[in-house]
C-alpha positions as a Markdown table, in Angstrom:
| # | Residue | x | y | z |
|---|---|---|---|---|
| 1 | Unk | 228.1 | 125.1 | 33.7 |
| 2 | Unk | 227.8 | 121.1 | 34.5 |
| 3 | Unk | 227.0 | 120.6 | 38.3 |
| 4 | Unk | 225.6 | 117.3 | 38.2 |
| 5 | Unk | 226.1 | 114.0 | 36.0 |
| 6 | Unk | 222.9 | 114.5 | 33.9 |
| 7 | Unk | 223.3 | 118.5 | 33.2 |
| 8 | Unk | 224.7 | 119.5 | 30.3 |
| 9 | Unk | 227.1 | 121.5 | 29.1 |
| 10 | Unk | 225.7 | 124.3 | 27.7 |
| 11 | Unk | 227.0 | 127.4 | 26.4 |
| 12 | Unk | 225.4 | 130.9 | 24.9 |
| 13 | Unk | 226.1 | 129.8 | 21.0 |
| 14 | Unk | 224.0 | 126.8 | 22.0 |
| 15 | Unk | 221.1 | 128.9 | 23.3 |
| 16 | Unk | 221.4 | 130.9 | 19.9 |
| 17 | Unk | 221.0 | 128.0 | 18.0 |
| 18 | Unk | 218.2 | 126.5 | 20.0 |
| 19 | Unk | 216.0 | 129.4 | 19.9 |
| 20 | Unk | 216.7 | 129.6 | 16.1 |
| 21 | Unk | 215.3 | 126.7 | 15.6 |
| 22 | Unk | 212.6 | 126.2 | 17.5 |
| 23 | Unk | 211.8 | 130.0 | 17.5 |
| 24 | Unk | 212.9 | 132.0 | 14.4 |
| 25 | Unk | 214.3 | 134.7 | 16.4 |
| 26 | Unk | 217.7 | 135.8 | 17.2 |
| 27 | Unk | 219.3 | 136.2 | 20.8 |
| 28 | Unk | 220.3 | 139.2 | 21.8 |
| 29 | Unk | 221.5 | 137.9 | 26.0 |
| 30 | Unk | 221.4 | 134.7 | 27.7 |
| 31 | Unk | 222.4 | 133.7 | 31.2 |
| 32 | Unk | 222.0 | 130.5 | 33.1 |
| 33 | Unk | 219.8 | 129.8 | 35.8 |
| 34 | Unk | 220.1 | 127.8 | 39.2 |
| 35 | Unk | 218.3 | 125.4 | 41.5 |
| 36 | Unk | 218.3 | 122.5 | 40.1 |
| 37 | Unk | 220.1 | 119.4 | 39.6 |
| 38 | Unk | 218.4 | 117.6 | 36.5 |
| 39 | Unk | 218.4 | 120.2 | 33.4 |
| 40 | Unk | 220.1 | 123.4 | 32.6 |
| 41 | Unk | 217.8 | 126.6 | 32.2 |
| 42 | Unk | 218.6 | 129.4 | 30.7 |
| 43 | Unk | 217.0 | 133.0 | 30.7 |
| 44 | Unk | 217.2 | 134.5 | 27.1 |
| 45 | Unk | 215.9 | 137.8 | 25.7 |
| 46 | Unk | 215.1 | 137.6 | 22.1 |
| 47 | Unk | 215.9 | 140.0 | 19.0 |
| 48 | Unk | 211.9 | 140.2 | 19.0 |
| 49 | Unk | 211.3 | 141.7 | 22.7 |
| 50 | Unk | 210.3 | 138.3 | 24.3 |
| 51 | Unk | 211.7 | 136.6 | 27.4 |
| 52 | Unk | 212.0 | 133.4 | 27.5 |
| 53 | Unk | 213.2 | 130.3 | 29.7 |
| 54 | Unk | 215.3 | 127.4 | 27.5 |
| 55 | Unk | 215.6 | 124.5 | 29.4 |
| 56 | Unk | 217.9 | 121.3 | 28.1 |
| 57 | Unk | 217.5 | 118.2 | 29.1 |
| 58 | Unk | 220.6 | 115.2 | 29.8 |
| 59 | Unk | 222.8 | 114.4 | 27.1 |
| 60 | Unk | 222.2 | 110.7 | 25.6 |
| 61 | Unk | 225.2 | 109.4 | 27.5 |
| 62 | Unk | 223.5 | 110.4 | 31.0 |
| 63 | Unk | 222.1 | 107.4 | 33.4 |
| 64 | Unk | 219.2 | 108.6 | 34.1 |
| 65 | Unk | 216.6 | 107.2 | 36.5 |
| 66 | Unk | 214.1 | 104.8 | 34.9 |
| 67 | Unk | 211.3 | 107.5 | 35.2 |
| 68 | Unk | 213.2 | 110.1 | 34.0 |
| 69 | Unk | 212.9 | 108.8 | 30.4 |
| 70 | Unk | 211.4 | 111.9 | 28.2 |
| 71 | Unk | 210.7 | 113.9 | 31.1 |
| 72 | Unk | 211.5 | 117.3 | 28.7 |
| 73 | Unk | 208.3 | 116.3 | 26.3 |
| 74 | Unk | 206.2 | 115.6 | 29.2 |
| 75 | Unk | 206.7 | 119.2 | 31.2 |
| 76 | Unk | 205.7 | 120.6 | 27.5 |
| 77 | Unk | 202.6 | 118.2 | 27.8 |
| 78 | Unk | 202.1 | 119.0 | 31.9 |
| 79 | Unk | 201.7 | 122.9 | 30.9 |
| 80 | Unk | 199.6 | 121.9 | 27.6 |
| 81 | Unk | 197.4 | 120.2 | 29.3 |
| 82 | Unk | 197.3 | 122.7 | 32.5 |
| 83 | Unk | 196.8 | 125.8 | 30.0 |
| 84 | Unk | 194.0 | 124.1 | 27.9 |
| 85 | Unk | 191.8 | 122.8 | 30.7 |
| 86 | Unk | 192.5 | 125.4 | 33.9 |
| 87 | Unk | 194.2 | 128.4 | 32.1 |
| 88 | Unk | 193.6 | 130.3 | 35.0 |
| 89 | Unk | 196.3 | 128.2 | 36.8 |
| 90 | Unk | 199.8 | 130.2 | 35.9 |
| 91 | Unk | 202.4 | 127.8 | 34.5 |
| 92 | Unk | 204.3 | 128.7 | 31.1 |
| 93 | Unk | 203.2 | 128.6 | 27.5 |
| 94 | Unk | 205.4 | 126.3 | 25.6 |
| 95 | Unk | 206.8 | 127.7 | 22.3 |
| 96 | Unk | 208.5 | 125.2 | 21.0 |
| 97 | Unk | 209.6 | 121.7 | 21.9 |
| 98 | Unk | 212.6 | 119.0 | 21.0 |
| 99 | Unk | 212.4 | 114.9 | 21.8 |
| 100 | Unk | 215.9 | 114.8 | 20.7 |
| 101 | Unk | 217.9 | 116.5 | 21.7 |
| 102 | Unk | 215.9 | 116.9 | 24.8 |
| 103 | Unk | 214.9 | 121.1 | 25.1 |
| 104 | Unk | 212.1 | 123.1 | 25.7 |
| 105 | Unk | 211.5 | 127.2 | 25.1 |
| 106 | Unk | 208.4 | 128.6 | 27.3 |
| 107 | Unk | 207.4 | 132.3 | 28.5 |
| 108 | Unk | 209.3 | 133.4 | 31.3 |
| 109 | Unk | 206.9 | 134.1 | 34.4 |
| 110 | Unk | 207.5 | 136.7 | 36.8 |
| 111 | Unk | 207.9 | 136.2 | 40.3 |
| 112 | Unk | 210.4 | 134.8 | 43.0 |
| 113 | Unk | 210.6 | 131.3 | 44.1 |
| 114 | Unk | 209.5 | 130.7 | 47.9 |
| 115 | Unk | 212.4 | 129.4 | 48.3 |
| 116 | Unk | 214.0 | 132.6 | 48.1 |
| 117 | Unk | 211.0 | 134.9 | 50.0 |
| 118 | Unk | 208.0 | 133.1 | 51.4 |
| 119 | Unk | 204.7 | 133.6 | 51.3 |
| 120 | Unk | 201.5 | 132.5 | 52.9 |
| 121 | Unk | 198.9 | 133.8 | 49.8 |
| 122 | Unk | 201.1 | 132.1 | 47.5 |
| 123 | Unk | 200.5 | 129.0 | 49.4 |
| 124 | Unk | 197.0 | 129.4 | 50.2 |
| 125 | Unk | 196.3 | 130.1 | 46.4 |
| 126 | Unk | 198.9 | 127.3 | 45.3 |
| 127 | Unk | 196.5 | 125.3 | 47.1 |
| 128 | Unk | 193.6 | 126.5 | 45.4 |
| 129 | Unk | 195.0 | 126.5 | 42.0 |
| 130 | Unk | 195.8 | 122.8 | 42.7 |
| 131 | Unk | 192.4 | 122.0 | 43.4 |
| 132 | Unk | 191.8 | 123.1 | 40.4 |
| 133 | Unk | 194.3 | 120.8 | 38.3 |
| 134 | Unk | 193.0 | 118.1 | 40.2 |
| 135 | Unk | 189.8 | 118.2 | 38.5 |
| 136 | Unk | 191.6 | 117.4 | 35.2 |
| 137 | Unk | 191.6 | 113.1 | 35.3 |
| 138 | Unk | 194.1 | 111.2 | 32.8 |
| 139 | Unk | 193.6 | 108.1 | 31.0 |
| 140 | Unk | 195.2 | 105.7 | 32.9 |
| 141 | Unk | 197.0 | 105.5 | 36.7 |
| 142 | Unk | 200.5 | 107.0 | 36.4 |
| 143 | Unk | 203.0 | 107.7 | 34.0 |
| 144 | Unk | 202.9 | 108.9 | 30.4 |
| 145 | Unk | 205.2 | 107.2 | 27.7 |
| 146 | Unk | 207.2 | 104.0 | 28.5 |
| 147 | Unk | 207.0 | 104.2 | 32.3 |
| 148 | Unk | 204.8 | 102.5 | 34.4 |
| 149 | Unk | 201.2 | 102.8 | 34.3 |
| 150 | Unk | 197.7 | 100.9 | 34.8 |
| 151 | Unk | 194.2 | 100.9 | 34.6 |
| 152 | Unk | 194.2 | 101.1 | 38.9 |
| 153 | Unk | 196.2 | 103.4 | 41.1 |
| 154 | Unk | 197.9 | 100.1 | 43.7 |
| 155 | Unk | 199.1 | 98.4 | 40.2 |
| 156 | Unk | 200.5 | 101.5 | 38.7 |
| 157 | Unk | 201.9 | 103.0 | 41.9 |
| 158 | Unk | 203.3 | 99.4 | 42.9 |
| 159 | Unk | 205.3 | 99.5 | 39.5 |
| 160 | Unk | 206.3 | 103.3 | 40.3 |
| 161 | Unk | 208.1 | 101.7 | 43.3 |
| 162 | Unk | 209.1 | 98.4 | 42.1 |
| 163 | Unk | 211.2 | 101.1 | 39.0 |
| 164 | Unk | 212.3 | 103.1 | 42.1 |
| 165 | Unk | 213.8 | 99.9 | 43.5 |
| 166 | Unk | 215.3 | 98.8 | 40.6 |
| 167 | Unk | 216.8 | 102.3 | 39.9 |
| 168 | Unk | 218.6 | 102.1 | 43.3 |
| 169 | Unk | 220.0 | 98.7 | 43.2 |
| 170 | Unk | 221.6 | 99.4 | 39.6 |
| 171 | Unk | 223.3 | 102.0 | 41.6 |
| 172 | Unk | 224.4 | 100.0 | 45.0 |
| 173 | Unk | 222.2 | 102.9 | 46.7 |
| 174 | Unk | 220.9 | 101.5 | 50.4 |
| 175 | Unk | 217.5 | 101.4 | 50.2 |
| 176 | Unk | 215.0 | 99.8 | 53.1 |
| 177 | Unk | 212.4 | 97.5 | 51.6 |
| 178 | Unk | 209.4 | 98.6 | 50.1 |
| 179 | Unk | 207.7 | 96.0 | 48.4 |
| 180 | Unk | 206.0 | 95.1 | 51.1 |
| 181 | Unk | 204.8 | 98.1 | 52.9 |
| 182 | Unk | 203.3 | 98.9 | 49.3 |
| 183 | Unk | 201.5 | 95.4 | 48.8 |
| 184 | Unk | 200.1 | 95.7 | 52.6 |
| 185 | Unk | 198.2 | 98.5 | 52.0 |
| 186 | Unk | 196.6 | 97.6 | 48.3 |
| 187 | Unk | 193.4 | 97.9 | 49.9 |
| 188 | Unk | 193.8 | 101.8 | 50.9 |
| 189 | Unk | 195.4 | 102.6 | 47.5 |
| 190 | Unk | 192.3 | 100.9 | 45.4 |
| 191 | Unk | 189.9 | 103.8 | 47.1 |
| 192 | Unk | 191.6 | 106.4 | 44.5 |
| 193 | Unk | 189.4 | 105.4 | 41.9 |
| 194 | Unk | 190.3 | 108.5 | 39.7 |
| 195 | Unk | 193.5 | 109.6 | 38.0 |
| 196 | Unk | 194.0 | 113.7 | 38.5 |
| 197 | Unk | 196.4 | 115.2 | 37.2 |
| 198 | Unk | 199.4 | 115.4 | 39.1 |
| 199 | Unk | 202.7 | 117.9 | 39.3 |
| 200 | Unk | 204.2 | 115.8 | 42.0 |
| 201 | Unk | 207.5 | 118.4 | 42.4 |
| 202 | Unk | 206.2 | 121.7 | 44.2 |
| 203 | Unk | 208.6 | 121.9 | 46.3 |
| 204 | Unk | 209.3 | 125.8 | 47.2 |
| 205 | Unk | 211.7 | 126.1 | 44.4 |
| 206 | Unk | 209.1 | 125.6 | 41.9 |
| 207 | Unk | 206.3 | 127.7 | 43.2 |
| 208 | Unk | 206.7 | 131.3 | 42.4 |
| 209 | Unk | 205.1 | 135.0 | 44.1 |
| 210 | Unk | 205.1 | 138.2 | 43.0 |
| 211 | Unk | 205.9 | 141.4 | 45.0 |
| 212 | Unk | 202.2 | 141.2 | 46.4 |
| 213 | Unk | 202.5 | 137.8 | 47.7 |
| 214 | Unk | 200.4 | 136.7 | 45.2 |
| 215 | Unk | 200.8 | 133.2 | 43.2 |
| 216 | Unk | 202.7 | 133.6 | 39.4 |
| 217 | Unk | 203.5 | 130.7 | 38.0 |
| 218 | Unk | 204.0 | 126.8 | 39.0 |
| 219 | Unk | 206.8 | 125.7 | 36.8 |
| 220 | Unk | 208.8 | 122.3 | 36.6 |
| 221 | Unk | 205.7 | 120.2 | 35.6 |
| 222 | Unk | 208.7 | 117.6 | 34.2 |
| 223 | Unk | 207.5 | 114.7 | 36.8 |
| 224 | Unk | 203.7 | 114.9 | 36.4 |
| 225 | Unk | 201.8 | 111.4 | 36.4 |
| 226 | Unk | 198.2 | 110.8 | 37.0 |
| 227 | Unk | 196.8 | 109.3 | 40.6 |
| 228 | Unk | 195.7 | 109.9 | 44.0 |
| 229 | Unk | 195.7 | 114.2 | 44.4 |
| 230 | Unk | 196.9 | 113.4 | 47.7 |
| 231 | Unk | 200.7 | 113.1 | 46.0 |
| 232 | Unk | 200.5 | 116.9 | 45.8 |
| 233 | Unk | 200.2 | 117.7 | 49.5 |
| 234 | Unk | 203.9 | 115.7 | 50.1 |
| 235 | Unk | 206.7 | 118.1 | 48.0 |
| 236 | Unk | 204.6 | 121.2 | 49.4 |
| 237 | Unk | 205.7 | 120.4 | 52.9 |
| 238 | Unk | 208.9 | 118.9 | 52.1 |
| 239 | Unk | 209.7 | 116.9 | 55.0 |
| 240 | Unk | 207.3 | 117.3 | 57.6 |
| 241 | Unk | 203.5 | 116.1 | 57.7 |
| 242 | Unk | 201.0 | 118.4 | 56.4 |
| 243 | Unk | 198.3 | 116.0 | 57.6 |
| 244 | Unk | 199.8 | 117.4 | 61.4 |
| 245 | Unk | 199.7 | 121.0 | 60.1 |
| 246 | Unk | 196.1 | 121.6 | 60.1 |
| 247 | Unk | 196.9 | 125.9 | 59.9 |
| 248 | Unk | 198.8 | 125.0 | 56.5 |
| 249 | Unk | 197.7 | 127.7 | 54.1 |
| 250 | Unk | 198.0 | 125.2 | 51.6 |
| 251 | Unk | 195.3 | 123.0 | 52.9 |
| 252 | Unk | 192.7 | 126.5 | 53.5 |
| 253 | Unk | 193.3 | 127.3 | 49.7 |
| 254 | Unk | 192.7 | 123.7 | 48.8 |
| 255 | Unk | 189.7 | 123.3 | 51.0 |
| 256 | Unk | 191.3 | 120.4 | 52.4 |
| 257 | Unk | 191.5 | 118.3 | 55.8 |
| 258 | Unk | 190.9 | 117.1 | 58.4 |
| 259 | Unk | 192.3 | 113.5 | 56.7 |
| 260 | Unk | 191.2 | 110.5 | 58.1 |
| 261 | Unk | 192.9 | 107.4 | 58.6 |
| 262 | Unk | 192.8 | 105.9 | 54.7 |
| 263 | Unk | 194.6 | 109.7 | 53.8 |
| 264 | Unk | 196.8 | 109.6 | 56.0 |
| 265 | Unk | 198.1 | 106.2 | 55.4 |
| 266 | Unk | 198.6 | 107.8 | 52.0 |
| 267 | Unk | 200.1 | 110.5 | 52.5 |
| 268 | Unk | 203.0 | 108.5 | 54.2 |
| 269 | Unk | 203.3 | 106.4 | 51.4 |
| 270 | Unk | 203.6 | 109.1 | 49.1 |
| 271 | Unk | 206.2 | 110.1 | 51.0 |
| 272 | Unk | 207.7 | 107.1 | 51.0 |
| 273 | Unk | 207.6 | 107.6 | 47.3 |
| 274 | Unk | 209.1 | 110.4 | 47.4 |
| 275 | Unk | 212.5 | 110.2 | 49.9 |
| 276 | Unk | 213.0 | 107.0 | 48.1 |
| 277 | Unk | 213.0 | 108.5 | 44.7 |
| 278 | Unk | 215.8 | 111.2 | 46.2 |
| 279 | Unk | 217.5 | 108.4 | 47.8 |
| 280 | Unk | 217.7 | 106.5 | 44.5 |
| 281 | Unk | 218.6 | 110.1 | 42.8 |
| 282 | Unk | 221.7 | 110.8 | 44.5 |
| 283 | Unk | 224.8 | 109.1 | 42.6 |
| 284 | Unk | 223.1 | 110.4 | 39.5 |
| 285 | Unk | 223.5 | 113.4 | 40.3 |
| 286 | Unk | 226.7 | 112.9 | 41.7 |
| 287 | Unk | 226.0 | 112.9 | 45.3 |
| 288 | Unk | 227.9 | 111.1 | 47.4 |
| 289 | Unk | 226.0 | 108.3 | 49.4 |
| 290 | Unk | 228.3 | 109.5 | 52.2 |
| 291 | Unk | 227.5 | 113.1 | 52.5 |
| 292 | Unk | 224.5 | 112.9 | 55.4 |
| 293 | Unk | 222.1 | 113.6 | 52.5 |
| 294 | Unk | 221.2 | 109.7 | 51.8 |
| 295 | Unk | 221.1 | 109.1 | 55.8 |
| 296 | Unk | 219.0 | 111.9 | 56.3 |
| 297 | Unk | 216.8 | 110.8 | 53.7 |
| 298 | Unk | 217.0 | 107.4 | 54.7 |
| 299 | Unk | 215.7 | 108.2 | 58.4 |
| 300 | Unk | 212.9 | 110.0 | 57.0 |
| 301 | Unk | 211.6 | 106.9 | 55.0 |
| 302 | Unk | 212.3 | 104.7 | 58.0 |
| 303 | Unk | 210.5 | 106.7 | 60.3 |
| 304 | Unk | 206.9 | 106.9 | 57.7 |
| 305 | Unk | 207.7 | 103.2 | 57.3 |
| 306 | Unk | 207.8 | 102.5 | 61.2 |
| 307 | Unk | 204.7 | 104.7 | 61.3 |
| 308 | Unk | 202.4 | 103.3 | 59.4 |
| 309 | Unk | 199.6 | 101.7 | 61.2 |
């Protein structure tokens, strides 16, 4: 079941057990899940009629990227939060939760990624569901835990880059520099003044429709920080610019655009942010650096960096 470096192995007996702990309840079937390269998730049905998803974190041996410390606890406190403040946003209800070893159970929602069917209500009412989250501000810029975080949005997201850099030289990854596109534009960062809550990963895998077209569920909260809402509109439109995509239904759900110039320097730092971070990513997951993913990547962050104005 191991695809990539930080997934573990996991088998059916340890679904069993898992759910008996955190739920009580016995396991009638389980079967794994796919898309992604970080956890393993499993779909179980339980001896009490419920459905749920079990998803297990890296194994303690696992290198993991410096902001992927405790990223398990912090989906369960993503959908907490989400449920308690905007519970007419769909993302799961966590049952039960484990720091160590790393697992999570939460209801299965229905639906089909839009990676697998697309559709334009979905987006448009992903975008008005995020408008929503938005409203919900953090306690400080950035991550949760022992990640990087500050009282302003440049300082936090500075250190969100300077960890990204780190991440990828403790790997030999290529990576163009940074540091200095970041501290040029301190200025434009410092007019985000309020930390919203942020999922940071809605790429199409993680956005889910039902047979209507309609919007279930937003799932994969692991990543979520606090900052500009602007980092929401990058993974949505994963590599292109949604700023040039003014018929976006994202952005009619939302209620969002035209962006002037301060947002859109933003948005291309954000992603910046983000083809660095899957740059950096790639030998932990067991990538090879020469497969075209990391010069593809690589051209993409060249390109926002050249840019910028």
């Amino acid at each position: 079941m191991t695809s990539s470096p930080t997934q573990p192995s996991v088998s059916e007996e340890d679904i069993k057990r898992i759910v008996a702990e955190g739920l009580g309840a016995g396991l009638v079937t389980a079967e794994p899940l796919t898309g992604g390269t970080f956890a393993v998730v499993w779909r179980a049905a339980l001896d009490d009629g419920r459905s749920v998803v079990v998803k297990v974190g890296p194994p303690a041996s696992a290198r993991l990227l410096r902001y992927e410390k405790d990223v398990i606890p912090a989906e369960a406190e993503y959908y907490t939060t989400v449920r308690a403040q905007t519970p007419d946003v769909p993302v799961p209800t966590v049952l039960a939760v484990s720091a160590d070893p790393p697992w999570i159970i939460a209801t299965m929602l229905a639906g089909t990624p839009l990676a697998e069917k697309d559709s334009p209500r979905a987006r448009a009412e992903l975008g008005a569901a995020l408008a929503r989250v938005h409203t919900i501000t953090g306690p400080f810029f950035g991550y949760t835990g022992d990640r990087p975080s500050a009282s302003d949005w440049p300082t936090a997201f500075a250190a969100i880059i300077d960890d990204i850099r780190a991440d990828a030289a403790d790997w030999n990854v290529p990576l163009p520099p940074l540091e200095p596109v970041v501290a040029r534009y301190r200025d434009v960062l410092a007019t985000v003044t309020r930390p919203a809550l942020l999922h940071f990963d809605l790429w199409d895998g993680n956005v889910l429709a039902g047979p209507d077209g309609s919007l279930t569920g937003l799932v994969d909260g692991e990543r979520f920080l606090y900052g500009d809402p602007l980092v929401d509109f990058v993974s949505p439109a994963l590599g292109r610019r949604i700023e040039e995509m003014p018929d976006h239904p994202l952005l009619a759900g939302y209620r969002a655009g035209p962006f002037d110039e301060s947002a859109r320097i933003r948005l291309g730092l954000y992603r910046i942010f983000l083809y660095a971070i899957m740059i950096a990513e790639g030998p932990s997951r067991g990538i090879a650096i020469a497969d075209g993913r990391h010069d593809h990547l690589t051209g993409l962050l060249t390109r926002e960096v050249a840019d910028l104005p």
